[in-house]
MILOVO-373382 format. One record per residue (C-alpha): residue number from 1; residue in one letter; y, z, x. Coordinates in Angstrom, 3 decimals. Layout:
MILOVO-373382
   nr  rest         Y         Z         X
  NUM     A         Y         Z         X
...
end
This chain:
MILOVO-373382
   nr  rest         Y         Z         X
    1     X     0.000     0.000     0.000
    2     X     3.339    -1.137     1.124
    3     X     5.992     1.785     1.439
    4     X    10.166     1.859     1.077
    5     X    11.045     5.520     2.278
    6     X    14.096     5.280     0.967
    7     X    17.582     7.737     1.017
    8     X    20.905     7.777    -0.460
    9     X    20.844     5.233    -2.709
   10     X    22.225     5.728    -6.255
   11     X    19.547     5.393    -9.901
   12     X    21.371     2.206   -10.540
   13     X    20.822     0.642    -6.595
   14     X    17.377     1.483    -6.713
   15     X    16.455    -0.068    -9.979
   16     X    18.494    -3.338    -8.273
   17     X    16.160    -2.628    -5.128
   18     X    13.569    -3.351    -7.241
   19     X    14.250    -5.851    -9.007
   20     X    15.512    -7.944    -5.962
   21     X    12.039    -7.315    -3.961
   22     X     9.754    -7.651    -6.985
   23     X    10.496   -11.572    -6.367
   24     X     8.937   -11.363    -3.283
   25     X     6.166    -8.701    -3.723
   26     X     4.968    -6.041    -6.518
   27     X     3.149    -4.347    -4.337
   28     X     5.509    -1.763    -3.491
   29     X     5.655     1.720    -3.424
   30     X     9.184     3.513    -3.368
   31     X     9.305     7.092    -2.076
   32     X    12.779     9.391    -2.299
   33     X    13.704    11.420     0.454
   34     X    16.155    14.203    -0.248
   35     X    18.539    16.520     1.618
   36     X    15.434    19.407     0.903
   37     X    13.169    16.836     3.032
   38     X    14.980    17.275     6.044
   39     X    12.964    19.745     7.604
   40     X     9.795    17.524     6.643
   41     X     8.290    15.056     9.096
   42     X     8.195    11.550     7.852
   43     X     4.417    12.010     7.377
   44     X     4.555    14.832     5.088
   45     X     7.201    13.052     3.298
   46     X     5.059     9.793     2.567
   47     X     1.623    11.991     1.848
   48     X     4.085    13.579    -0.651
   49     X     4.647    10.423    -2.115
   50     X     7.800    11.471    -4.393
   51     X    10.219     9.564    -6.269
   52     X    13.284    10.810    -7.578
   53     X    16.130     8.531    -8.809
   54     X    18.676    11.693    -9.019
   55     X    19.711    12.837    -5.373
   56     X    22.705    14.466    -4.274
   57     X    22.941    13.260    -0.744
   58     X    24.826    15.103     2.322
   59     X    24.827    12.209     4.298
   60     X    27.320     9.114     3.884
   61     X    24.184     6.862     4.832
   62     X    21.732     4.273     3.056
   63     X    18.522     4.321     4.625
   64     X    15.169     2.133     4.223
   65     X    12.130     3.007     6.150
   66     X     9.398     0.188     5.929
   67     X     5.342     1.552     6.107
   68     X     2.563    -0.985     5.882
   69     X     4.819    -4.226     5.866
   70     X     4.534    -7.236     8.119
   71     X     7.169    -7.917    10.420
   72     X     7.644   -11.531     7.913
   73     X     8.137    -9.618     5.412
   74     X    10.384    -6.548     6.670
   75     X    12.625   -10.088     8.149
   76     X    12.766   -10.734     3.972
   77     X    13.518    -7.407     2.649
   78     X    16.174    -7.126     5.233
   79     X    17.596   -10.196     4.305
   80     X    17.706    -9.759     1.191
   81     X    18.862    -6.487     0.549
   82     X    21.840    -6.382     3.490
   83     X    23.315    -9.265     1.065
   84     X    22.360    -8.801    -2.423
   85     X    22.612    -4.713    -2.282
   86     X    25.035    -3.491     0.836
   87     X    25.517    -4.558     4.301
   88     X    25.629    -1.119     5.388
   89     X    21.964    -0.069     5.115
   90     X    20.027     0.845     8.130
   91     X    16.619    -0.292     8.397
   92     X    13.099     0.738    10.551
   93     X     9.390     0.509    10.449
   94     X     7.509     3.797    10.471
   95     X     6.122     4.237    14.384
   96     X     3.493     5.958    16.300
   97     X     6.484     8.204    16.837
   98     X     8.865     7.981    14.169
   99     X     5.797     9.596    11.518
  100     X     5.848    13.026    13.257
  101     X     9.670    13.167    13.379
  102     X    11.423    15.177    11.433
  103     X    13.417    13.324     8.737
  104     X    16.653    15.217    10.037
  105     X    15.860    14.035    13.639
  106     X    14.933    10.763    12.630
  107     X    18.004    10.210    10.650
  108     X    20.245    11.141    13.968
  109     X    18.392     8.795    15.921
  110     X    19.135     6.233    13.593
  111     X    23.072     7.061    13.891
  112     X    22.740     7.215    17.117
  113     X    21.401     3.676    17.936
  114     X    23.571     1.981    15.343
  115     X    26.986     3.694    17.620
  116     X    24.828     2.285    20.246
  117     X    24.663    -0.757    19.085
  118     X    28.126    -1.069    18.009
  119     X    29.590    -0.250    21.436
  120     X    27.320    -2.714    22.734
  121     X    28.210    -5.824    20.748
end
């Protein structure tokens, strides 16, 4: 089963998630992570499996975590959902590494490289 772990994205974006990706594939599974989940490693928060369309977020961020996609396919989801939802989602593939982090870590890590890659343009 394919997995979106997904964060700070409002009811309304998610059902447009959705409906954009169901074009290209059904087979999805959507999991919510929420502020509580930051002390959770990535793999407790996918073996929970939870989805919750009403968050209250601390962050200022829209994130999408891909599990059990193709590298094709991630290239389409990407695509498609940095034009038809909001250029300002960041993006990753659960690693090796990534499924022991702890969401709050992991979530750094991911500011971090985007500054990174924004100096280094």
């Amino acid at each position: 089963m394919k997995n979106f772990v997904i964060y700070g994205f409002t009811k309304d974006e998610i059902l447009k998630m959705k409906n954009l990706i169901r074009f290209v594939s059904s087979n999805i599974n959507y999991i919510t992570v929420c502020d509580e989940d930051f002390s959770k490693t990535l793999g407790e928060v996918i073996e929970n499996n939870l989805f919750n369309e009403e968050n209250n977020f601390s962050l200022d961020e829209k994130i999408v975590v891909f599990q059990n996609c193709f590298p094709k396919e991630i290239d389409v989801y990407f695509k498609i959902l940095k034009s038809k939802l909001s250029k300002k989602i960041m993006f990753a593939s659960v690693t090796e590494n990534s499924i022991n982090m702890k969401i709050e870590d992991l979530f750094n890590e991911f500011k971090m490289e985007r500054e990174y890659f924004k100096k280094n343009k």
